[in-house]
N, C-alpha and C positions, 0 to 999 in steps of 0.2 A: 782358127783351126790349128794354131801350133800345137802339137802336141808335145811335151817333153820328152819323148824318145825319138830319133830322128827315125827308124827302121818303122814305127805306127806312123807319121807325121808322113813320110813317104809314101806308104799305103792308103792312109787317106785323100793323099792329093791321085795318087791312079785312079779309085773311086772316083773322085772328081772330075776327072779327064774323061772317065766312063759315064757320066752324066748321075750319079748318086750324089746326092744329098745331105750334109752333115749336119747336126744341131747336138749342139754344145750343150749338157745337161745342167742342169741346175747348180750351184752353192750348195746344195748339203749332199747332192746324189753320190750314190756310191763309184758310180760311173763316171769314162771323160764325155761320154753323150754318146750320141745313137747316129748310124749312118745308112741310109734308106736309098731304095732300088727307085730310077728315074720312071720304071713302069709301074707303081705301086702296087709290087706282089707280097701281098701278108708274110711270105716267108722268106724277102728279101728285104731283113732288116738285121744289122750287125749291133749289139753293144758296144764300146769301144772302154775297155779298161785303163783309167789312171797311171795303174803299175802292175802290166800282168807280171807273173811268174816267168816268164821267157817270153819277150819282146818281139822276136824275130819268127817267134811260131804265132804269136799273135797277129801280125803284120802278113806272115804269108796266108793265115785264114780269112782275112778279111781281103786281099786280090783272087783267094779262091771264090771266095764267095763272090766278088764282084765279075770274075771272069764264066761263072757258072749259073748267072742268071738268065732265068728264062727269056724267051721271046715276048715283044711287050700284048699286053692282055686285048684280047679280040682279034689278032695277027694272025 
């Protein structure tokens, strides 16, 4: 999961910590892969870009989304 920006590479491991899920996309995908909510809620799922346009707003969208996930499903 290294990602080559340390400000994403950071945000992913808080994900992590959070109990989300990372899977590393393919060789030809446009993406660095996808990172999934531990409660499997369909709209807790982040893309994770190779080289966003601003790194740092990338990296704080994805702790938003991991701090603004729901309650796990049937709770």
């Amino acid at each position: 999961m290294a990602h080559p920006n340390k400000h994403i590479r950071e945000a992913l491991e808080y994900g992590k910590l959070h109990g989300w899920r990372f899977e590393k996309a393919g060789g030809r995908a446009h993406i660095y892969g996808t990172i999934y909510c531990r409660h499997g809620h369909s709209d807790c799922l982040i893309f994770i870009h190779s080289t966003p346009r601003n790194p740092e707003d990338h990296a704080r969208r994805i702790r938003r989304k991991v701090d603004r996930c729901p309650n796990p499903i049937g709770a």
